[in-house]
DRENDO-1510 file (C-alpha; in Angstrom, 1 decimal, always signed):
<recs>
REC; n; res; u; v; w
REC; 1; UNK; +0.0; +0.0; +0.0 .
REC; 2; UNK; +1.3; +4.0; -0.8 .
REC; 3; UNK; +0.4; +4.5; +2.8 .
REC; 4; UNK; +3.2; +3.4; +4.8 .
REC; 5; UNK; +5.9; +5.3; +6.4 .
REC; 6; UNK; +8.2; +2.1; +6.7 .
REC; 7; UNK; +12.1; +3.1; +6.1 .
REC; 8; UNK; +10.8; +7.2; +6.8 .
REC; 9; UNK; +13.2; +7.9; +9.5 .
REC; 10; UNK; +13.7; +10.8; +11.5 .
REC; 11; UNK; +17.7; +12.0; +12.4 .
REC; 12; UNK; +17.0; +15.6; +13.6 .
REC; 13; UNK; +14.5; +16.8; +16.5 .
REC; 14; UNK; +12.9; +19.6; +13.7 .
REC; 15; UNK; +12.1; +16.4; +11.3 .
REC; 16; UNK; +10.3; +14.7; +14.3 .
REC; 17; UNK; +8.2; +17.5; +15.9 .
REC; 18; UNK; +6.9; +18.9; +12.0 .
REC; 19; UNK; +3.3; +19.1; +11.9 .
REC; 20; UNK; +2.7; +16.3; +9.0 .
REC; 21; UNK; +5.9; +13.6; +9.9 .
REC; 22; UNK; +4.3; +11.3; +7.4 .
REC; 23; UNK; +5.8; +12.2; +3.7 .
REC; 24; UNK; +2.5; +10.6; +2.3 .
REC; 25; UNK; +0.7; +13.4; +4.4 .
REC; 26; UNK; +3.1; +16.7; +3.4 .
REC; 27; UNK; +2.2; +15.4; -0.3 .
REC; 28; UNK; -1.7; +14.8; +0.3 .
REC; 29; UNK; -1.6; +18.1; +1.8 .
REC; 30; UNK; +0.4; +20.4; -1.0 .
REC; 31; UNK; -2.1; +18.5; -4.0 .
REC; 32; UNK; -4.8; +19.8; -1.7 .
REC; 33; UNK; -3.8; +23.3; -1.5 .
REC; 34; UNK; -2.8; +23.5; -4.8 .
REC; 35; UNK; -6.1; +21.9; -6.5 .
REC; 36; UNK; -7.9; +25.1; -3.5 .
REC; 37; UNK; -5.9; +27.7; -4.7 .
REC; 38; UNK; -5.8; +26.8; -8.8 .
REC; 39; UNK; -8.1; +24.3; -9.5 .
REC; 40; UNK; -10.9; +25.3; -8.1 .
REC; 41; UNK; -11.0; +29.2; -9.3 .
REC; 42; UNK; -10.2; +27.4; -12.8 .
REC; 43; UNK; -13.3; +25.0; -12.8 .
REC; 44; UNK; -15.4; +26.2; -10.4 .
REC; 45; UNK; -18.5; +27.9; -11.2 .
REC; 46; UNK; -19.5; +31.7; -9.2 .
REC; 47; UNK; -22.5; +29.5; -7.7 .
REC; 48; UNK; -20.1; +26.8; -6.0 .
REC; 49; UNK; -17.7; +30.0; -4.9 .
REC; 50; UNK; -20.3; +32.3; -3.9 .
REC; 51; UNK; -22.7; +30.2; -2.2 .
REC; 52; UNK; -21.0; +27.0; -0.8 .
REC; 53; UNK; -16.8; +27.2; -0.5 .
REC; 54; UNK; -16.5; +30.3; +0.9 .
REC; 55; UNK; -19.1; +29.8; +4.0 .
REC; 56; UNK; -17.5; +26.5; +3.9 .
REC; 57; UNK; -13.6; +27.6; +5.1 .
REC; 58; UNK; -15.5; +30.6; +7.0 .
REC; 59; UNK; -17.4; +28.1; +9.3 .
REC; 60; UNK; -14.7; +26.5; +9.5 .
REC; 61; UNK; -12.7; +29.2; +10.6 .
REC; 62; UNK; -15.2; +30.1; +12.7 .
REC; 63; UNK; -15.6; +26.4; +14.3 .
REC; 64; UNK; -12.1; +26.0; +14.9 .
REC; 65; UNK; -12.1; +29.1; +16.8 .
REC; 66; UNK; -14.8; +27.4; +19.2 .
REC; 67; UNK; -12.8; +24.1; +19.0 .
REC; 68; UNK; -9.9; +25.6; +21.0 .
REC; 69; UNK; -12.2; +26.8; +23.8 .
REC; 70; UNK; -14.7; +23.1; +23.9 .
REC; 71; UNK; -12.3; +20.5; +22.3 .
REC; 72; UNK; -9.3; +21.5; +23.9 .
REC; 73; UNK; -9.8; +23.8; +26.7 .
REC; 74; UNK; -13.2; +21.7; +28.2 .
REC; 75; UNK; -14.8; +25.3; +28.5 .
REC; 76; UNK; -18.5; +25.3; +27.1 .
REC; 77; UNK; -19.5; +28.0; +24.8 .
REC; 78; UNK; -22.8; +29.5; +23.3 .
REC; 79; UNK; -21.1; +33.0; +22.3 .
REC; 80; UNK; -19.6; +32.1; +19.0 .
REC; 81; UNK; -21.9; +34.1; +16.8 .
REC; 82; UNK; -21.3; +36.9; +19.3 .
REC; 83; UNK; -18.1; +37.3; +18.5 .
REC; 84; UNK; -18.3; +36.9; +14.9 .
REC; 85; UNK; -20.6; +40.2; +15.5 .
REC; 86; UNK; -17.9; +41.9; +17.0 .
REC; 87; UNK; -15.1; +40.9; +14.8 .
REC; 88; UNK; -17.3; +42.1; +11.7 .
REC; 89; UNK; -18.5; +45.5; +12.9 .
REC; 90; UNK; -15.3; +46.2; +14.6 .
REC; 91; UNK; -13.1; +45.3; +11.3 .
REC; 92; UNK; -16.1; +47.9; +9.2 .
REC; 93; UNK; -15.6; +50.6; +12.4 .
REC; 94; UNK; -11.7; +50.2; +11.9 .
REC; 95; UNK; -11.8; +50.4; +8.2 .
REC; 96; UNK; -14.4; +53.3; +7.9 .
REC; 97; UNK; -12.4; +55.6; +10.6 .
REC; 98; UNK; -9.0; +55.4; +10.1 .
REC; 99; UNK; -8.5; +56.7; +6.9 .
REC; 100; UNK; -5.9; +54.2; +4.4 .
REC; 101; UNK; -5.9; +51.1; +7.2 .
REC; 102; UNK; -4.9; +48.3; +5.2 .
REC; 103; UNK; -8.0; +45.6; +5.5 .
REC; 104; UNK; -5.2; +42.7; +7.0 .
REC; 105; UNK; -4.7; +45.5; +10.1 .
REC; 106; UNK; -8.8; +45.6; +10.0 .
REC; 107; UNK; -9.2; +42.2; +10.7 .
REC; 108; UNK; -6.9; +41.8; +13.2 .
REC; 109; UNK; -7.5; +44.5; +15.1 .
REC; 110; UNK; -11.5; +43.5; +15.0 .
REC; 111; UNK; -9.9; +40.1; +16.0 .
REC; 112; UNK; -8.4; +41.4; +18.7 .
REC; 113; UNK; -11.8; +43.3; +19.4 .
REC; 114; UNK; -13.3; +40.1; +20.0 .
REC; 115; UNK; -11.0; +38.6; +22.1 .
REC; 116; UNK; -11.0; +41.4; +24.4 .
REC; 117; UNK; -14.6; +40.6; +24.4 .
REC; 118; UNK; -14.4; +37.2; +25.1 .
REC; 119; UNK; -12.2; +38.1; +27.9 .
REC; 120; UNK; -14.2; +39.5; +29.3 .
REC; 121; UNK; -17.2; +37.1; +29.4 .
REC; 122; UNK; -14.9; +33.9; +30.0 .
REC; 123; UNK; -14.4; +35.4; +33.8 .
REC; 124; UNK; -17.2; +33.5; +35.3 .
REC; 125; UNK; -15.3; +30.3; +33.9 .
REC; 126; UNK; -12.8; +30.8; +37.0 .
REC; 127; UNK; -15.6; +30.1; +39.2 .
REC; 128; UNK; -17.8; +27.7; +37.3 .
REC; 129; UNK; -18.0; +25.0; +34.9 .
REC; 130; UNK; -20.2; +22.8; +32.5 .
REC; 131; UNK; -23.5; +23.9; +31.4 .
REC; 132; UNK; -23.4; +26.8; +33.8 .
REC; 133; UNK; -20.8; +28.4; +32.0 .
REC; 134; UNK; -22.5; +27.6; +28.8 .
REC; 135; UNK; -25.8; +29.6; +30.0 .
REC; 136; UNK; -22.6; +32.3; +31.0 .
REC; 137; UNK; -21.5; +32.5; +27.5 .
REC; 138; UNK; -24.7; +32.6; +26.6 .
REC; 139; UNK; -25.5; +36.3; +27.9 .
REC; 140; UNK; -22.7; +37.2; +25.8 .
REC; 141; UNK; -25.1; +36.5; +22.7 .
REC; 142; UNK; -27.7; +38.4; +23.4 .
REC; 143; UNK; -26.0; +41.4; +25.3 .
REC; 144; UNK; -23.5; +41.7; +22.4 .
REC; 145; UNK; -26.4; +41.6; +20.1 .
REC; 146; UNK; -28.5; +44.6; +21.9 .
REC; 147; UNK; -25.3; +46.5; +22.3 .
REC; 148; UNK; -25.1; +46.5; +18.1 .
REC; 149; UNK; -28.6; +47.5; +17.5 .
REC; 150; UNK; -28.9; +49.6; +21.1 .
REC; 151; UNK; -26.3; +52.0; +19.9 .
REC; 152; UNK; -26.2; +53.5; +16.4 .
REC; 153; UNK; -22.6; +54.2; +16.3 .
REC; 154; UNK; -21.3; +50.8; +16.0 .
REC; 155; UNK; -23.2; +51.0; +12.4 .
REC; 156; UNK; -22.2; +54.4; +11.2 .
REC; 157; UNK; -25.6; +55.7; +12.6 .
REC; 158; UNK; -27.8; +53.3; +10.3 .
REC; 159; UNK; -31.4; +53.6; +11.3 .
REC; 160; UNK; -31.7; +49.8; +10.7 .
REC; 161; UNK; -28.7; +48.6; +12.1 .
REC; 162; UNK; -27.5; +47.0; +8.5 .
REC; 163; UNK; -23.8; +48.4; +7.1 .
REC; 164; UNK; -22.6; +47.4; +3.8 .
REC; 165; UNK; -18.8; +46.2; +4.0 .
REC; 166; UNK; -16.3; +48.6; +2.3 .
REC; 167; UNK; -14.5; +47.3; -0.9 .
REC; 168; UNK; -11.1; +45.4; -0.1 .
REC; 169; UNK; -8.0; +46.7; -1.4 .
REC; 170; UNK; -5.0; +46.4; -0.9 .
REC; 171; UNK; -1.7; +47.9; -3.1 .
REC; 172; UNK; -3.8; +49.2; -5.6 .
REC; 173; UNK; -5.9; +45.9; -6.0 .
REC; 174; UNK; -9.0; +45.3; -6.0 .
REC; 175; UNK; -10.9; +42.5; -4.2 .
REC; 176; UNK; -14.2; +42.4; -5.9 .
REC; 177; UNK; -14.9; +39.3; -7.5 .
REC; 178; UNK; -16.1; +35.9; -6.0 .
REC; 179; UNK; -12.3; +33.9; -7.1 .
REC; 180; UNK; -10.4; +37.0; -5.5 .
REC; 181; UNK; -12.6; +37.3; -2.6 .
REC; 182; UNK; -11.9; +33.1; -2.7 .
REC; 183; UNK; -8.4; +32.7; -2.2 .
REC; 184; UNK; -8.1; +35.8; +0.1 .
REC; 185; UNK; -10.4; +33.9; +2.6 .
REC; 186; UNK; -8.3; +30.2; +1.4 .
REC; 187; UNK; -5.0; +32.0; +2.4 .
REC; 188; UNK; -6.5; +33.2; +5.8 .
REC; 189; UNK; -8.0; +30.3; +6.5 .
REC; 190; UNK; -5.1; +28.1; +5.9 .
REC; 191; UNK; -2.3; +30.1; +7.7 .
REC; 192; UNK; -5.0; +30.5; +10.9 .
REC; 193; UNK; -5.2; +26.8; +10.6 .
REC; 194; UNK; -1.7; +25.9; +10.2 .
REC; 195; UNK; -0.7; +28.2; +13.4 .
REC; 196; UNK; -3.9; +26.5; +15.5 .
REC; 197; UNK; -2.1; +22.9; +14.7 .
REC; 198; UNK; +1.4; +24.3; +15.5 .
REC; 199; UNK; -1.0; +26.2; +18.8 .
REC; 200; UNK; -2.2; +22.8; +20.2 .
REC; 201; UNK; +1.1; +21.3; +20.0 .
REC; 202; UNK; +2.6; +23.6; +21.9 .
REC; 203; UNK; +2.7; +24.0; +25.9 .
REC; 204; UNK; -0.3; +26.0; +25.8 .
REC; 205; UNK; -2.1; +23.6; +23.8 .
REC; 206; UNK; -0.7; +21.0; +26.4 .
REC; 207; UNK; -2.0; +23.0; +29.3 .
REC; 208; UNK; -5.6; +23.5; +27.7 .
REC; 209; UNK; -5.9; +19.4; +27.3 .
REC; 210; UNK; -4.5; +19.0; +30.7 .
REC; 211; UNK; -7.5; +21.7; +32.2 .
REC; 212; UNK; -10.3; +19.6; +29.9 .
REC; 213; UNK; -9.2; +16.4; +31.5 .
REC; 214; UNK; -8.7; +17.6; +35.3 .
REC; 215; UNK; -8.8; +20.8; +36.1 .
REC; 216; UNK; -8.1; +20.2; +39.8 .
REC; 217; UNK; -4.5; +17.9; +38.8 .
REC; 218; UNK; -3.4; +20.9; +36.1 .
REC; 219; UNK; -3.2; +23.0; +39.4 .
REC; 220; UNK; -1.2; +21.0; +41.7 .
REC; 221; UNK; +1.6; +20.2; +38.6 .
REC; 222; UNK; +1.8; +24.3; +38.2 .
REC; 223; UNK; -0.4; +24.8; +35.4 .
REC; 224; UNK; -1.8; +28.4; +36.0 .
REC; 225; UNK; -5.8; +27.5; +35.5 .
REC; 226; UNK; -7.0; +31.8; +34.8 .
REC; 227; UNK; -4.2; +32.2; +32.9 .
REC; 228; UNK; -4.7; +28.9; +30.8 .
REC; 229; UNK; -8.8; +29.7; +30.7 .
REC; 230; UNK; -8.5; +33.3; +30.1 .
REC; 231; UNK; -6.5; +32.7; +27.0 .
REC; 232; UNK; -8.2; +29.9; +25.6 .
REC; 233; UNK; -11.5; +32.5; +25.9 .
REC; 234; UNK; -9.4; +35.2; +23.9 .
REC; 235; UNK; -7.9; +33.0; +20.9 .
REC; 236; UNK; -11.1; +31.6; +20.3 .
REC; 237; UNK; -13.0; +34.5; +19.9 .
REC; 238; UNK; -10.1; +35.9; +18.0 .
REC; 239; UNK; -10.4; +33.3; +15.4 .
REC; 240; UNK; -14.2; +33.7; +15.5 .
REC; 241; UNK; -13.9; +37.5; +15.1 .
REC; 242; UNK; -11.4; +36.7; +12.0 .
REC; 243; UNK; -14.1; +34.3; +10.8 .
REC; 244; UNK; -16.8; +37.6; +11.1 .
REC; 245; UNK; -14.9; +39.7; +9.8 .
REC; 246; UNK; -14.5; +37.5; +6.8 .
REC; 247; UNK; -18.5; +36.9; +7.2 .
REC; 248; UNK; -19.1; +40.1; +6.5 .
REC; 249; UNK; -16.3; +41.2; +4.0 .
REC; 250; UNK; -16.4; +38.1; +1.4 .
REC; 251; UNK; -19.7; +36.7; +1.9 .
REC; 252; UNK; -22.2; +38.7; +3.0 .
REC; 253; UNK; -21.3; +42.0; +1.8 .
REC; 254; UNK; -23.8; +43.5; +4.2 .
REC; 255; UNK; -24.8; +42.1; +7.7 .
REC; 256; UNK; -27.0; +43.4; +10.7 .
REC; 257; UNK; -26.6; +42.5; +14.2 .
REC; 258; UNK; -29.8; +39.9; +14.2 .
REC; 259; UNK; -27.9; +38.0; +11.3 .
REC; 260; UNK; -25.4; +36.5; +14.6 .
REC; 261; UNK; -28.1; +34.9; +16.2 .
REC; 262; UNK; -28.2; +31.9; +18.4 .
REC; 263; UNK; -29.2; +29.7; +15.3 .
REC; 264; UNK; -25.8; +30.9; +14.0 .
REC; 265; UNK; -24.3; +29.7; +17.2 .
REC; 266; UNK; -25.8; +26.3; +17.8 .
REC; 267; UNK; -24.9; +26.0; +14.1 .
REC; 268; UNK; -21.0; +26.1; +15.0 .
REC; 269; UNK; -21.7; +23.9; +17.8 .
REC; 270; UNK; -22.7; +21.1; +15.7 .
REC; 271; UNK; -20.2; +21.5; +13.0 .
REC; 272; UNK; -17.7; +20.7; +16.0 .
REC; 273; UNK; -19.4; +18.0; +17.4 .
REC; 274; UNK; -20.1; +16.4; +14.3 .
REC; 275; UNK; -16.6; +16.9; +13.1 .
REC; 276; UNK; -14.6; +15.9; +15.9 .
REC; 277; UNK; -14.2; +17.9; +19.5 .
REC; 278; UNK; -10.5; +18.2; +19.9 .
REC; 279; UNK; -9.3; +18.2; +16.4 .
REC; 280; UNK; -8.5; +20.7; +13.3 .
REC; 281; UNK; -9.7; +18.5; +10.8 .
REC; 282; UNK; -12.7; +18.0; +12.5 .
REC; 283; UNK; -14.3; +21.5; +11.7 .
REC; 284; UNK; -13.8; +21.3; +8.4 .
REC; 285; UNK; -15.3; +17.9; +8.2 .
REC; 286; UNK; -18.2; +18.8; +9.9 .
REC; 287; UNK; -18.4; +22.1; +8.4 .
REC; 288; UNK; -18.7; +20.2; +5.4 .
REC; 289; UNK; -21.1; +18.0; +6.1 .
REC; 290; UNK; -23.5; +20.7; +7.6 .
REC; 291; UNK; -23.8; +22.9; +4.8 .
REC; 292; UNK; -23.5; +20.3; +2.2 .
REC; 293; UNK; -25.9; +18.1; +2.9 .
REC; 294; UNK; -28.5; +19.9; +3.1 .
REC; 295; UNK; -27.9; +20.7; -0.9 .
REC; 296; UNK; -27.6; +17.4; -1.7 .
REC; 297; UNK; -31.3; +16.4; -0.1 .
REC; 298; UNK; -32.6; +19.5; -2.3 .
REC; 299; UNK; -31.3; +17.7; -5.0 .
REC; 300; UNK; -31.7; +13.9; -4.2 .
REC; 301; UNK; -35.5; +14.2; -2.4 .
REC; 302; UNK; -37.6; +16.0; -5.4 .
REC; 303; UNK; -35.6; +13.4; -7.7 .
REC; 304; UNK; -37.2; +10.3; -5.5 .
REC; 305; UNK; -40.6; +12.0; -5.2 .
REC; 306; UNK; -40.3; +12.1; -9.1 .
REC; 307; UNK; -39.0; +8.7; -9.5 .
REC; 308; UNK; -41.7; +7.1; -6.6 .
REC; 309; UNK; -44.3; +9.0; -8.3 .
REC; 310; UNK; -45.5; +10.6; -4.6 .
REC; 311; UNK; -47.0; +14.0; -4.8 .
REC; 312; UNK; -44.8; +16.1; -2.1 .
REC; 313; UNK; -45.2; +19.1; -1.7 .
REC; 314; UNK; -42.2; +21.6; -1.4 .
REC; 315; UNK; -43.0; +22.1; +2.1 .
REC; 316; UNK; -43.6; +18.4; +2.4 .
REC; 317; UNK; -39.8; +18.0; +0.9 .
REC; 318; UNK; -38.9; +20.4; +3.4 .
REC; 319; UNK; -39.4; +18.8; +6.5 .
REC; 320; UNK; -38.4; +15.8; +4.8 .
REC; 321; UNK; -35.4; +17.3; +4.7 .
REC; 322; UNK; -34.9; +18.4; +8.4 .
REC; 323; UNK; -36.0; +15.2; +10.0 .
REC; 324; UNK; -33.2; +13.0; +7.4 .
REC; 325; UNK; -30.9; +16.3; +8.4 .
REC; 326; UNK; -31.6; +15.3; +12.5 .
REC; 327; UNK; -31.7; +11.5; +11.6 .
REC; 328; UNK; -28.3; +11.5; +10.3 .
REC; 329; UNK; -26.7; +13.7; +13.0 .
REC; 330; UNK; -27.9; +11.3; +15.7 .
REC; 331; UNK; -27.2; +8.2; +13.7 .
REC; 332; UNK; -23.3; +9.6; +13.7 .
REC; 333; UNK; -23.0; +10.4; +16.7 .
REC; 334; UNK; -24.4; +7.0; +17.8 .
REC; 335; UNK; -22.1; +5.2; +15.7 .
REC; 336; UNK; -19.1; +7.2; +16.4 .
REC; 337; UNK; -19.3; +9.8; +19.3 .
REC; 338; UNK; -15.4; +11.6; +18.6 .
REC; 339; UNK; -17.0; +12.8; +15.5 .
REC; 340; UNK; -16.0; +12.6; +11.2 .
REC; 341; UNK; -12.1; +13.0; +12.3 .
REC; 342; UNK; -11.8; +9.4; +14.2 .
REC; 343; UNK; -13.6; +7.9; +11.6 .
REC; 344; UNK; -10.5; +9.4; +9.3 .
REC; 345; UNK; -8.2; +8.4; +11.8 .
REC; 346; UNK; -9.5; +5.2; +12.1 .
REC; 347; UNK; -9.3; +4.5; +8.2 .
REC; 348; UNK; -5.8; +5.9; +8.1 .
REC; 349; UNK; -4.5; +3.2; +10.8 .
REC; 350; UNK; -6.1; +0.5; +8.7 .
REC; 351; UNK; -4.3; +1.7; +6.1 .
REC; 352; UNK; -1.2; +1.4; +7.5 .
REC; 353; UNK; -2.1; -1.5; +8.7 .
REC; 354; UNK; -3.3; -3.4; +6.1 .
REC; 355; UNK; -3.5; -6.1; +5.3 .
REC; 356; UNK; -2.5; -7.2; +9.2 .
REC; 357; UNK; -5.6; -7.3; +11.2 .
REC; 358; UNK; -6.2; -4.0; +13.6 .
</recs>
């Protein structure tokens, strides 16, 4: 089999600690990137850009944030469409009053907006835990929410609360079309990625998985538990205020505060749990699989109405569609609780395995 990394030895301590040690791996993931950054702007039509791969590596974004803080910290969290709001109006504040900021400064300052923010509402996780910090996190969605449409400022003085994103430039060009818009959010997305798998490898990363498991035993070995809680709070919501800012910027185009909802945040929630808790691959698995599976039971249900001959209705199809949606998310979880990402992992040992039994 190609997958094997018999007679793949490492001499050096850099060659042992890289993120992908497998060579198999390092090649998978170069033909990846390079079929993301010039394949798909080649074949792709402004449909599959627009509407499907760039929410696709936002959410993602956006879940991995929300990863760091559930997978790997242990710290529940309802927020994450709350800071996606404050990423995005802080990244359209930044760019519409400083005068000739350049749009990377924008994001990362309304990134850094956002993880002030989330700062601030991961205190109560020094003193509490579990589903009672989840309901904590939770005020943080709706108080975020009323603060946007409570005072005009944050929208430029917009009687409805709505602002239209400025145009992205950046040396004289001009981010404007869906492929541009594309691989600014792919090159993003993959160097926030890259630094989150080199983040959870790290002692901080260490420290976050060593809270999750036993907050109590982190402690006594030294591990500093507001320090280690406070900052998983503030990279999160940095990512997800990077993944607003894109929101609002390369998808959108023009957002209101009611557009972060709760929905929005559930919505991460799953993507995590159904990719994988504790792993980077995981949100863009389950990212994936929530926003493309519901397009492919528009297409497959009214083609099996057709072929049964059954009269549905649209709104019949509909519901159809949710309860299949629901069925299938249980029926994962059931059969595999870690998520899309051990299922990977799983066929990746067997692989190099194969053909000995496992």
């Amino acid at each position: 089999m190609l997958y094997r990394e018999a007679g793949q030895f490492k001499t050096t301590y850099k060659s042992d600690s890289q993120i992908f040690p497998i060579l198999q791996d390092r090649i998978g993931m170069m033909i990846l990137l390079f079929v993301a950054a010039v394949g798909v702007p080649l074949f792709a039509s402004e449909y599959w850009i627009n509407a499907i791969l760039i929410p696709f590596l936002i959410f993602s974004l956006a879940a991995l944030g929300l990863n760091f803080l559930t997978g790997y910290a242990g710290q529940l969290s309802l927020g994450s469409a709350a800071f996606m709001a404050v990423g995005a109006f802080a990244s359209y504040n930044f760019q519409l009053r400083i005068e000739g900021i350049p749009f990377f400064i924008s994001f990362f300052l309304g990134g850094l907006s956002a993880a002030l923010v989330g700062i601030l509402f991961g205190l109560p996780s020094l003193r509490i835990k579990g589903f009672y910090l989840a309901v904590a996190t939770l005020a943080a969605q709706f108080f975020v929410v009323w603060c946007l449409t409570k005072f005009p400022w944050f929208s430029n003085n917009s009687s409805s609360g709505v602002i239209s994103a400025q145009t992205l430039t950046l040396f004289g060009f001009t981010f404007d079309t869906p492929i541009t818009k594309y691989l600014l959010v792919l090159f993003i997305v993959s160097g926030l990625s890259l630094l989150g798998k080199n983040l959870v490898r790290s002692s901080t990363g260490r420290s976050w998985m060593a809270v999750r498991d036993m907050d109590v035993a982190a402690e006594v070995i030294g591990i500093p538990l507001m320090k280690t809680k406070l900052l998983a709070f503030a990279i999160s919501s940095f990512y997800c205020g990077v993944a607003g800012a894109l929101y609002a910027y390369c998808y959108l185009g023009t957002v209101e505060p009611d557009g972060f909802s709760l929905e929005l945040s559930f919505k991460i929630l799953f993507m995590v749990i159904i990719g994988g808790v504790g792993s980077i691959l995981g949100n863009f698995l389950g990212a994936g699989f929530i926003l493309l599976l519901p397009i492919f039971l528009d297409i497959l249900l009214p083609f099996i109405s057709k072929l049964l001959h059954l009269p549905l209705s649209n709104a019949t199809i509909s519901h159809i569609q949710l309860a299949v949606f629901g069925a299938l998310i249980i029926f994962f979880l059931i059969v595999e609780p870690h998520g899309l990402a051990r299922l990977w992992q799983i066929g990746k040992e067997k692989l190099r395995l194969w053909p000995f039994p496992h």
